[in-house]
N, CA, C and O atoms as a GROMACS GRO file, in nm:
protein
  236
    1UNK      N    1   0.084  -0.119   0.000
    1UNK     CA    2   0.000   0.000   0.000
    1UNK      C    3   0.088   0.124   0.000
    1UNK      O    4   0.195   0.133   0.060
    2UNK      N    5   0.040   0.206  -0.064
    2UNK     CA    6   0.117   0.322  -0.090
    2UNK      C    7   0.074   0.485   0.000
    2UNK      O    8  -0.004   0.570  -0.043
    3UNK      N    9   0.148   0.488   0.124
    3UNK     CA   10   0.140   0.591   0.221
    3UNK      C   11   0.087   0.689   0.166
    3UNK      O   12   0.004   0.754   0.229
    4UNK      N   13   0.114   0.717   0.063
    4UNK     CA   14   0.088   0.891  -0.015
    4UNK      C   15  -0.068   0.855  -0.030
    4UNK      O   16  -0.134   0.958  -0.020
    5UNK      N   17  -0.146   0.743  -0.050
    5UNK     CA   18  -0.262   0.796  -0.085
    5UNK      C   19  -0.339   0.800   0.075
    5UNK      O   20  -0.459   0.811   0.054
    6UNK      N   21  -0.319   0.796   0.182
    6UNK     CA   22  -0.405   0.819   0.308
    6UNK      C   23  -0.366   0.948   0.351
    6UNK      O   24  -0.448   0.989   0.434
    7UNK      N   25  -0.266   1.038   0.328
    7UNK     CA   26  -0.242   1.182   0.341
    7UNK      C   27  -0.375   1.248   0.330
    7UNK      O   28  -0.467   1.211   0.256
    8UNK      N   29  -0.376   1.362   0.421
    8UNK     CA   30  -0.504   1.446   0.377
    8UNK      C   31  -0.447   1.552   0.209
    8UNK      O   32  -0.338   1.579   0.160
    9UNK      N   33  -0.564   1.575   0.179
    9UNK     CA   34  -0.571   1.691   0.098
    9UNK      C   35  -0.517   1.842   0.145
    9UNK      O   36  -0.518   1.874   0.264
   10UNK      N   37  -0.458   1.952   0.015
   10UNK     CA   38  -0.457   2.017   0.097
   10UNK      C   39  -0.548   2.143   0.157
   10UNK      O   40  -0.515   2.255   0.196
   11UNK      N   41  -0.658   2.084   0.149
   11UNK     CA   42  -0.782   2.191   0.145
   11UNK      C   43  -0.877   2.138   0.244
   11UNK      O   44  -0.971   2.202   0.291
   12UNK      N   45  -0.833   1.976   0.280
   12UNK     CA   46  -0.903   1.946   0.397
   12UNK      C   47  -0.808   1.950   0.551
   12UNK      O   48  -0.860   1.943   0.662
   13UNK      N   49  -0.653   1.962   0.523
   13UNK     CA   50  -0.628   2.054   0.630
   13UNK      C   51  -0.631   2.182   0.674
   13UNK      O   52  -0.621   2.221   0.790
   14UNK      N   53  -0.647   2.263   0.551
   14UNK     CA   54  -0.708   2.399   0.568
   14UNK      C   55  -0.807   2.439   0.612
   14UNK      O   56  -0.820   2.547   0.669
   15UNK      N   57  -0.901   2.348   0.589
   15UNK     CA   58  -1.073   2.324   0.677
   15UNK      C   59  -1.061   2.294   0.800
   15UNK      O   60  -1.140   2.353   0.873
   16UNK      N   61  -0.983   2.214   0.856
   16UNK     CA   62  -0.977   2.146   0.977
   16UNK      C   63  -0.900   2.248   1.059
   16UNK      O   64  -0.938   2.253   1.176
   17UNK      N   65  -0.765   2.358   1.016
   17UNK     CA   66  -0.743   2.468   1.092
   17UNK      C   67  -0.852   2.548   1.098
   17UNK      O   68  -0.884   2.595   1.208
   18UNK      N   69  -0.916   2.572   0.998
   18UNK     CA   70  -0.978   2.698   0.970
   18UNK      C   71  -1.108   2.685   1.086
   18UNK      O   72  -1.144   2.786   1.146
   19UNK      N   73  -1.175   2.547   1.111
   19UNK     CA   74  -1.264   2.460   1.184
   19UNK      C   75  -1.184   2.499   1.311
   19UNK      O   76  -1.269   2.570   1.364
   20UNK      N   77  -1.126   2.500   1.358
   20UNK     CA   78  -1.011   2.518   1.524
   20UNK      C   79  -1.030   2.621   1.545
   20UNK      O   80  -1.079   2.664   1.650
   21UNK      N   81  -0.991   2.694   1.435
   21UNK     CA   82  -0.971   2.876   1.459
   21UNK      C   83  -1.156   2.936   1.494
   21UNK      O   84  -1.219   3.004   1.575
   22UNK      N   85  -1.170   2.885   1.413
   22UNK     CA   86  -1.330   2.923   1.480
   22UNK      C   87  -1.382   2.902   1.572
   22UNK      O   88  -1.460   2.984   1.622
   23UNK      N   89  -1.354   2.769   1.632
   23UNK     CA   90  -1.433   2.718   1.744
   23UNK      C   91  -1.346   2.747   1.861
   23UNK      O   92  -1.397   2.694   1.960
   24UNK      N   93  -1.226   2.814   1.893
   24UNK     CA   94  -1.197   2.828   1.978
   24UNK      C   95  -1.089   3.015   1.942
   24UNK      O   96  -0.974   3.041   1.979
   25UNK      N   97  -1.171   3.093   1.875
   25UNK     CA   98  -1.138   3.207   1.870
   25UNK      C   99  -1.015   3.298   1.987
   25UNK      O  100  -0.926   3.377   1.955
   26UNK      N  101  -1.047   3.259   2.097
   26UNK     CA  102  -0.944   3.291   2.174
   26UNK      C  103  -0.799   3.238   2.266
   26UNK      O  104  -0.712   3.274   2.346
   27UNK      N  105  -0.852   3.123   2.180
   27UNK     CA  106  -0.706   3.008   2.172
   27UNK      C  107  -0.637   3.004   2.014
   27UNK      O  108  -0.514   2.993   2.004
   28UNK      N  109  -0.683   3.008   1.948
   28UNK     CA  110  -0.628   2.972   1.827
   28UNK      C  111  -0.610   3.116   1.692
   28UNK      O  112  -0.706   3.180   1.648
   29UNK      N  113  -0.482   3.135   1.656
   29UNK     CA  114  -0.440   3.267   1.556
   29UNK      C  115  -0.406   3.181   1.418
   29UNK      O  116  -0.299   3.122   1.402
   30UNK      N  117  -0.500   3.183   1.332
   30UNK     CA  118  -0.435   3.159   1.202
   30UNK      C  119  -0.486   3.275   1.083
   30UNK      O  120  -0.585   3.327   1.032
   31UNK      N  121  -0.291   3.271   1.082
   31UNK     CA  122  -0.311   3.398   0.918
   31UNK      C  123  -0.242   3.340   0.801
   31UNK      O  124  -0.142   3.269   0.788
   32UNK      N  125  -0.343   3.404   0.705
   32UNK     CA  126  -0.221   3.382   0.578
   32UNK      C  127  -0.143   3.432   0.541
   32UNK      O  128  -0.173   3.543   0.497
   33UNK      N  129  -0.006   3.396   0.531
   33UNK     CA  130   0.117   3.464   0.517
   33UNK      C  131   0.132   3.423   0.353
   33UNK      O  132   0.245   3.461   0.322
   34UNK      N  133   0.069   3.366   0.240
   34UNK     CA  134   0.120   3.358   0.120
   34UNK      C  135   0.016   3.250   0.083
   34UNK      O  136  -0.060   3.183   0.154
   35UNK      N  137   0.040   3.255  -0.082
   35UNK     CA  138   0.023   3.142  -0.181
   35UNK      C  139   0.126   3.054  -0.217
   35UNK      O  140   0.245   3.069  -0.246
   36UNK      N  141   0.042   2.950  -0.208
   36UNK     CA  142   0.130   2.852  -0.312
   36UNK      C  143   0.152   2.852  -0.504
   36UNK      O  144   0.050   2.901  -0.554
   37UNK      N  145   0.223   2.824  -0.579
   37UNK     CA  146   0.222   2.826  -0.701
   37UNK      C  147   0.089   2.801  -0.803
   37UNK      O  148   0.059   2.828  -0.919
   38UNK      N  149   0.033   2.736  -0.696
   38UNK     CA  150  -0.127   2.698  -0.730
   38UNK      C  151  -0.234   2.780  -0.708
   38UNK      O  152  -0.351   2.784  -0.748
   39UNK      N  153  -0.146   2.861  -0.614
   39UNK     CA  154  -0.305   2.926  -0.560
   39UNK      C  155  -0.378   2.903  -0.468
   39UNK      O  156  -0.487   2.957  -0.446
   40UNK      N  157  -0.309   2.794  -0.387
   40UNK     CA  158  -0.324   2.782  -0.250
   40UNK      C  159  -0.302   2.833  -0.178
   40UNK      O  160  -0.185   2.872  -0.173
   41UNK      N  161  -0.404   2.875  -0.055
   41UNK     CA  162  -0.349   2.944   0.085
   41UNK      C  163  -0.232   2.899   0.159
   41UNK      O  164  -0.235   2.776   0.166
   42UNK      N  165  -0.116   2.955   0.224
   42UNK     CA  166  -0.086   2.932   0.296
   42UNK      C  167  -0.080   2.984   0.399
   42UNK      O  168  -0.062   3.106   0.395
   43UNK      N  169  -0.092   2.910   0.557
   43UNK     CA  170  -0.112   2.961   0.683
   43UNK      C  171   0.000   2.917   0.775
   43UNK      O  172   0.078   2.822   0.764
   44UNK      N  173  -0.016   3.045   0.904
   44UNK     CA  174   0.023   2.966   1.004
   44UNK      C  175  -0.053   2.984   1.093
   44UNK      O  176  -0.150   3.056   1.075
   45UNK      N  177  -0.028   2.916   1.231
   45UNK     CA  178  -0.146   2.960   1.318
   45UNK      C  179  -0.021   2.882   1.458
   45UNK      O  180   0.075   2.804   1.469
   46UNK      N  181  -0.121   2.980   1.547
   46UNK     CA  182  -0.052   2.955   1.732
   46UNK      C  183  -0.181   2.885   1.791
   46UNK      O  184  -0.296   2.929   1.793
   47UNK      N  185  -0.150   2.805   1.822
   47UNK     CA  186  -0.266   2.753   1.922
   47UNK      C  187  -0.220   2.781   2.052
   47UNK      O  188  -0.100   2.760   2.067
   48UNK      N  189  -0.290   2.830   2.164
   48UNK     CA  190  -0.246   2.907   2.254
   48UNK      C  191  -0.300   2.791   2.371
   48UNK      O  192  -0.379   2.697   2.357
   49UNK      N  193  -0.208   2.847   2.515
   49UNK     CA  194  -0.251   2.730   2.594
   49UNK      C  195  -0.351   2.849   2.677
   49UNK      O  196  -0.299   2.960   2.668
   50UNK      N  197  -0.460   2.851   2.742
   50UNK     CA  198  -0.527   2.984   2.823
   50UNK      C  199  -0.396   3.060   2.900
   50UNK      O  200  -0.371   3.179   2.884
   51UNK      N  201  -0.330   2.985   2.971
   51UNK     CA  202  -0.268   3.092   3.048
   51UNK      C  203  -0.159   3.197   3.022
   51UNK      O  204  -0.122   3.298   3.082
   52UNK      N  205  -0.108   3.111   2.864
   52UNK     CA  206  -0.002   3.166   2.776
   52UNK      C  207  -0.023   3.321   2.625
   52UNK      O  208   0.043   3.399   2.557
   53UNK      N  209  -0.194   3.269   2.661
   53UNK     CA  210  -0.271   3.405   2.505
   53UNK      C  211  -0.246   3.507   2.589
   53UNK      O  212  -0.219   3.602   2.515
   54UNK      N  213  -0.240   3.545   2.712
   54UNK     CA  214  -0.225   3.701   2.708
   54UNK      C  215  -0.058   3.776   2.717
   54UNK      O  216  -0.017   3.892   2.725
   55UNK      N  217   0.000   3.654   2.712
   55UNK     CA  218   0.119   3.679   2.700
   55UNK      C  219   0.192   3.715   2.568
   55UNK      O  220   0.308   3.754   2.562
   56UNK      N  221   0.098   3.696   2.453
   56UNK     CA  222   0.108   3.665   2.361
   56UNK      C  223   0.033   3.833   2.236
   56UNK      O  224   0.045   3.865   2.118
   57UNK      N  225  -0.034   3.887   2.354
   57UNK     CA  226  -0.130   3.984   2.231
   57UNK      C  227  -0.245   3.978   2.255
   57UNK      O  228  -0.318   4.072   2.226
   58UNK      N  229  -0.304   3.835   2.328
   58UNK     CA  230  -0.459   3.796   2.338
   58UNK      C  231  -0.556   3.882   2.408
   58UNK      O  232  -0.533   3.996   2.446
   59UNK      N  233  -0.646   3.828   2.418
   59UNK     CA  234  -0.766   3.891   2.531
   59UNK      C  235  -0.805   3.787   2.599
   59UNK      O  236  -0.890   3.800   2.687
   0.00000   0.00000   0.00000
């Protein structure tokens, strides 16, 4: 069996951050810093621990 085909997509890990960042708005920072050659988003994001977001910029 060939590993490469059980990899996610890359638009269903973009859903699944993008899914985090929403549901936990004051734990989780994702921005896009660029495209890919395709035209894909690219992100990064902080997932924050509570006691560490206001250390950070948070509220």
């Amino acid at each position: 069996m060939n590993w490469a085909h059980s990899l996610p997509r890359h638009h269903q890990v973009v859903d699944y951050y993008q899914y985090l960042a929403q549901q936990e708005p004051n734990r989780m920072k994702l921005e896009q810093y660029g495209e890919t050659n395709e035209r894909r988003p690219l992100f990064h994001g902080l997932y924050f621990h509570r006691i560490q977001h206001g250390q950070f910029g948070g509220n």
